[in-house]
C-alpha positions in Angstrom: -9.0 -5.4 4.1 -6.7 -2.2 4.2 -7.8 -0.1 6.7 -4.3 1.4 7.2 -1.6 3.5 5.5 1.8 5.5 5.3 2.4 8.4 2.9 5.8 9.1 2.7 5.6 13.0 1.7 8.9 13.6 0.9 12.7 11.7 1.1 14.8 14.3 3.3 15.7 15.1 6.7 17.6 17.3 8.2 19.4 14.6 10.3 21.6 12.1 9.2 20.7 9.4 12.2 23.3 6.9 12.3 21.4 3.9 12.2 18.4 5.3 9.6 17.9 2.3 7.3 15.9 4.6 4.3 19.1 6.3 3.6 21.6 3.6 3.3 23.5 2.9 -0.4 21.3 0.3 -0.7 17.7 1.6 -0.4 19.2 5.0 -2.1 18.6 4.2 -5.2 14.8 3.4 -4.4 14.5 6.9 -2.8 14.0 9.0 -6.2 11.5 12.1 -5.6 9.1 10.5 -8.1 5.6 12.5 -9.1 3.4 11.5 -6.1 0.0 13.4 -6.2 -1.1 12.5 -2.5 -4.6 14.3 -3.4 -5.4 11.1 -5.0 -4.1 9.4 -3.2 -6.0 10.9 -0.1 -9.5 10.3 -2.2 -8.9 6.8 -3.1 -8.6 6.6 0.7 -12.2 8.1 1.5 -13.9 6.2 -1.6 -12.6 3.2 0.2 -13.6 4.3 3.7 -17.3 5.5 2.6 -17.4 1.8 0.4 -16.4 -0.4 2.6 -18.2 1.8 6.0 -14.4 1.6 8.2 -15.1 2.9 10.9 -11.7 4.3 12.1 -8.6 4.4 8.8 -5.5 4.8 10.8 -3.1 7.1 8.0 0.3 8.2 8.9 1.7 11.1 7.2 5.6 9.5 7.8 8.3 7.4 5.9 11.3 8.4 4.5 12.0 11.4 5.9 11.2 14.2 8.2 7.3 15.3 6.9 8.0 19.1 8.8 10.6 20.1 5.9 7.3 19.9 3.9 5.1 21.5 6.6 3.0 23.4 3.9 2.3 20.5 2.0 1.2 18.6 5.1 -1.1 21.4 5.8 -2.6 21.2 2.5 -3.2 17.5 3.0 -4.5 18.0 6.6 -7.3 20.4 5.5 -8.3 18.0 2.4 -9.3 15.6 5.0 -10.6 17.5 7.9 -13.9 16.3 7.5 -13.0 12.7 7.9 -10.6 13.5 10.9 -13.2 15.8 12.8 -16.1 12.9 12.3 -12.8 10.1 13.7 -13.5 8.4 10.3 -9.3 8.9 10.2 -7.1 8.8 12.7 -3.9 10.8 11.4 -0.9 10.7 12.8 2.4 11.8 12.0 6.1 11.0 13.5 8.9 14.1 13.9 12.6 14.3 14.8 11.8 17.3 17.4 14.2 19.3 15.8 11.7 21.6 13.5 8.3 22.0 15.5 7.0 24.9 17.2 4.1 26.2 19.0 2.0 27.4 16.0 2.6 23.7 14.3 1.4 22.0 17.4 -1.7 24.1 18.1 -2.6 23.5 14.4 -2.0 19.5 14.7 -4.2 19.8 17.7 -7.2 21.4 16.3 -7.1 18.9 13.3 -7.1 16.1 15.8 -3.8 14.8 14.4 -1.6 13.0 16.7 2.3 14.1 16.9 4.7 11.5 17.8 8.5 12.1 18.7 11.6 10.3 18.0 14.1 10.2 20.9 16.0 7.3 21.8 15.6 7.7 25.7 18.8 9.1 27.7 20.5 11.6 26.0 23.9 9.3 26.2 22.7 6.8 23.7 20.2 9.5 21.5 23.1 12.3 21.4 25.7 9.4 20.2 22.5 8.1 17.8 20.7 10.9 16.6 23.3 14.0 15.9 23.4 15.6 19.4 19.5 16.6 19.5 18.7 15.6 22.9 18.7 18.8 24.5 16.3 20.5 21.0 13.9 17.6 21.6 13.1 17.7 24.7 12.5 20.8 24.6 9.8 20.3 21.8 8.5 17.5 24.3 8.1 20.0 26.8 6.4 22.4 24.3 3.9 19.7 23.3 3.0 19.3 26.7 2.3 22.6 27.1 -0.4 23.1 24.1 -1.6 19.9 25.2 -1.2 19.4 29.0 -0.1 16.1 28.3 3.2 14.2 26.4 3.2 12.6 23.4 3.4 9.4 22.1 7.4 8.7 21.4 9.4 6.3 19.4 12.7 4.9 20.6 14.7 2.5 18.1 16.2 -0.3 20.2 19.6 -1.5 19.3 22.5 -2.9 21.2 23.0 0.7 23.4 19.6 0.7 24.3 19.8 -2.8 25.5 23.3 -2.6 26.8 21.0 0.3 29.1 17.3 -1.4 28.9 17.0 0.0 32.9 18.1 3.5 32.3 15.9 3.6 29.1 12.9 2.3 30.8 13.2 4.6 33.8 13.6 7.4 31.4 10.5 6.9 29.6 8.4 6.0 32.4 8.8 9.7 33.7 6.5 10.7 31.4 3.5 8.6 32.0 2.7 8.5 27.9 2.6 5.9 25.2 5.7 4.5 24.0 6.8 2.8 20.8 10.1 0.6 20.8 11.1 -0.2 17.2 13.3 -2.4 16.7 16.6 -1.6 15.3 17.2 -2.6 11.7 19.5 -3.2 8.8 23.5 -3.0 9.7 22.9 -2.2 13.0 20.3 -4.2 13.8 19.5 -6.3 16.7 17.5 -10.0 16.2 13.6 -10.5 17.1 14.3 -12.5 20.3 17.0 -9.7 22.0 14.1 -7.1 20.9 10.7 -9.4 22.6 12.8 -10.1 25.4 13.2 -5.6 26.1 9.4 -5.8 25.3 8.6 -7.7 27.7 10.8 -6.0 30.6 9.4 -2.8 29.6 5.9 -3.8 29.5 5.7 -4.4 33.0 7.2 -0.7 33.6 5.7 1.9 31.2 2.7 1.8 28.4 4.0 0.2 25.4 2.1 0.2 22.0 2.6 -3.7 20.7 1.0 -3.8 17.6 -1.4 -7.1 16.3 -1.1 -7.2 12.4 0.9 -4.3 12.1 4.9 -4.4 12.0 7.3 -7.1 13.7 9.4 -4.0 14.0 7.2 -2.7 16.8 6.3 -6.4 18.6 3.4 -7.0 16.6 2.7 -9.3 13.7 3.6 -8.5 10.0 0.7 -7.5 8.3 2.2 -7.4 5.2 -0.6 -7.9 2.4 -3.0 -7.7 4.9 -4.2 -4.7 6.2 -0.9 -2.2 5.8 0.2 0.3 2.8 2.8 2.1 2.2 3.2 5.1 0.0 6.3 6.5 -1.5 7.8 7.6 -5.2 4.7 7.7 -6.8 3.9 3.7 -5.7 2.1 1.2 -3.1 4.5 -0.5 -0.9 3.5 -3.6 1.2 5.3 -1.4 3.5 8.7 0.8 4.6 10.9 -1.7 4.6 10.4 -3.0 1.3 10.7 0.6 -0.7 13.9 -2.0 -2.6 11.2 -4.8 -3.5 8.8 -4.4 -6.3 6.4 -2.0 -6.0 2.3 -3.7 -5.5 0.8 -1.3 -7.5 1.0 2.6 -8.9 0.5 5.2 -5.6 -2.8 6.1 -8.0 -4.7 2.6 -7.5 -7.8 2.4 -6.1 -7.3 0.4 -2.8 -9.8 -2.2 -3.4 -7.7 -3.2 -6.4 -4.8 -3.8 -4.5 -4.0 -7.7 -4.5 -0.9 -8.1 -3.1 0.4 -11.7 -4.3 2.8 -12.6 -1.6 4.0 -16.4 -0.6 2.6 -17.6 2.9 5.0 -16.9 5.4 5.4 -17.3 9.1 4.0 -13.9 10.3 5.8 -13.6 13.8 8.6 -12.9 11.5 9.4 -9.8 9.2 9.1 -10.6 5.7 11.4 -8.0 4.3 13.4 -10.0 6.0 12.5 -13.7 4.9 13.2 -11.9 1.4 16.9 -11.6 2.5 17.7 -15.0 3.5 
């Protein structure tokens, strides 16, 4: 049963990261600002949570680019679902470069009871040579979160060959900060394979708190839930989920969720299947 999903709100960001898989030649010709009304799409997603009594519908507002450039529209979509996010019947999160937040955005996230996640990519060597010379602007919005909240927030680091070429220093780095932390594994061009990226998860593990999902993403040490439990919206259709925004669509971004059918070959889950779709 789905009982998670992505909306990709938009397809920009003000950073051109050099290792961002969404905006290479390839998967630029699947990243057309298609009509997308994520009002439906939002009410398909409490129909199926009030049919089907979920408990807890985890729903990122993330994918393809940075969701602050549309921080209005987010608002919009955060208020249409207040209800469910007050009574925990979502958990909503949402992932940001650093580079755009501010005090007012983070006190409004925090009364909405949405969760703010941050990409950095550990010491500022490897993020600065990575991500466009931001180090320095996100911390500082790391600092700021932990100011409105008295705590830090979750982050995301992309592992690829600097971060591994580093593992200690980018383990010491993030245990500092005594939070949750999300290595995804680095994809596409630049990519690194699943056994250099299980064997970092399992040195950090022992060091700092490290989210390692079940049927979820390979990209993030879990299992690929593709057709399982996992959907991913973007250019006005359903997704089995980011990675495969250049494989057919599963169904119009309008569907009702419990007429999603996904009909997918069985594959070995410990494996990505974007990626046994490439070999």
């Amino acid at each position: 049963m789905i009982t998670r999903a992505c909306i990709s709100i938009n397809n920009r960001c003000n950073l051109n990261c050099t290792y961002c898989h969404f905006h290479t030649p390839e998967k630029a010709v699947c990243l057309s600002e298609a009509e997308m009304n994520v009002y439906t799409i939002l009410d398909n997603i409490k129909s199926h949570i009030d049919k089907y009594d979920i408990e807890t519908f985890k729903l990122g507002f993330v994918g393809n680019g940075e969701p602050l450039l549309d921080y209005g529209s987010l608002r919009g979509y955060i208020e249409y679902i207040s209800d469910y996010l007050l009574a925990d019947r979502i958990a909503a999160y949402t992932i940001t470069n650093g580079t755009l937040i501010n005090k007012e955005m983070l006190d409004y996230f925090k009364k909405h009871k949405v969760n703010v996640g941050f990409s950095i990519d550990g010491m500022a060597e490897i993020h600065n040579k990575l991500r466009c010379n931001t180090h320095s602007k996100v911390m500082n919005a790391i600092e700021l979160y932990h100011a409105v909240n008295a705590c830090y927030p979750s982050m995301n680091c992309t592992v690829g060959r600097d971060v591994l070429d580093k593992a200690e220093d980018t383990i010491a780095f993030f245990k500092q900060f005594g939070n949750r932390i999300t290595f995804s594994r680095m994809i596409g061009k630049y990519g690194i394979c699943l056994d250099e990226f299980h064997s970092f998860l399992d040195r950090a593990k022992s060091r700092v708190n490290v989210r390692i999902g079940k049927y979820d993403c390979t990209m993030y040490g879990g299992m690929c839930g593709a057709g399982i439990n996992n959907i991913f919206y973007a250019n006005g259709n359903i997704y089995l989920c980011g990675n495969c925004v250049d494989l057919p669509p599963i169904a119009k971004a309008d569907t009702p969720i419990d007429r999603i059918k996904p009909d997918i070959p069985m594959f070995d889950r410990s494996t990505c299947f974007k990626e046994t779709q490439c070999l």
